[in-house]
N, C-alpha and C positions, 0 to 999 in steps of 0.2 A: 701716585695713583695714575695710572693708563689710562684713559679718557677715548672710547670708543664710540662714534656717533654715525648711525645712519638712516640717513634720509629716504624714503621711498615713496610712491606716488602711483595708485592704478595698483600697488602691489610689484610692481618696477622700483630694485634699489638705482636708486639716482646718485645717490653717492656714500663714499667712508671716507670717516676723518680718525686721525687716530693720534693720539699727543699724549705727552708724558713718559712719565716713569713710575713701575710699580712701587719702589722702594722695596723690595723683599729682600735686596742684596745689595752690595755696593756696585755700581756701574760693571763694572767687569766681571762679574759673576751674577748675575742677575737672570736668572732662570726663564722666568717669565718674561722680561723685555727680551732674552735672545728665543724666546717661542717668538712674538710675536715678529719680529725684526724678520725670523726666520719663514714665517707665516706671507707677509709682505713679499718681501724679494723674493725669494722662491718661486711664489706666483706670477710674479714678474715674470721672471728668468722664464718659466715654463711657458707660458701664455706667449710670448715673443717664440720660442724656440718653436714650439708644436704649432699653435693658430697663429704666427704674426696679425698682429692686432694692434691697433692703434689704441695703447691703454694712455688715456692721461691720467699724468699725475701732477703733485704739488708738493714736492721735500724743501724740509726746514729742520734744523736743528731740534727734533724731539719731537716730528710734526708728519705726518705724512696724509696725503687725501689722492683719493682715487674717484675719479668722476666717469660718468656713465657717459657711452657713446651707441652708437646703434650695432658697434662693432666687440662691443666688450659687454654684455648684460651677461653673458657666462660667468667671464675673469670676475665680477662683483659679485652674484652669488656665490661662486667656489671660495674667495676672500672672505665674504657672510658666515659662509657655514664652518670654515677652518677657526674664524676667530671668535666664533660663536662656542663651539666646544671650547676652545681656551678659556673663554672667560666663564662656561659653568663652571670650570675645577678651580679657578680663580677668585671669585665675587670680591674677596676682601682686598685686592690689589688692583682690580680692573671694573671702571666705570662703564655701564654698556646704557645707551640711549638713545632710541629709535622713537622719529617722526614722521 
């Protein structure tokens, strides 16, 4: 299961954390892990190329977290709303938890 978590405060997301594996597929074919993977860096890549921005992050082995700066409150809601559609078509493979 994907394990998506975010934090927000004021209505300001503060932060995404994102860990796991859906299990819908085996590793290399796994639809839904390469949305989100895809979802993730993408937005990276993009958010660096087009606004360089100072996104931090925190990768780990099946793990990733992106935290809010005063420079990136865009890059987290565009990451919000991309992984927010994935996990309606999702629910049974993808945990979504907001506090």
């Amino acid at each position: 299961m994907i394990n998506i978590e975010v934090q927000s405060s004021n209505n300001i997301i503060r932060n995404i954390s994102i860990s796991g594996h859906s299990d819908s597929a085996e590793k290399s074919k796994d639809l839904i892990c390469a949305g989100v993977s895809a979802i993730c860096f993408g937005s990276i890549n993009y958010f660096i190329e087009i606004h360089n921005p100072n996104i931090q992050t925190k990768k780990e082995d099946n793990y990733i977290e992106f935290m809010n700066s005063s420079k990136n409150k865009n890059f987290l809601y565009f990451v919000y709303c991309q992984l927010k559609t994935l996990y309606n078509s999702f629910t049974n493979n993808i945990n979504w938890h907001e506090k």
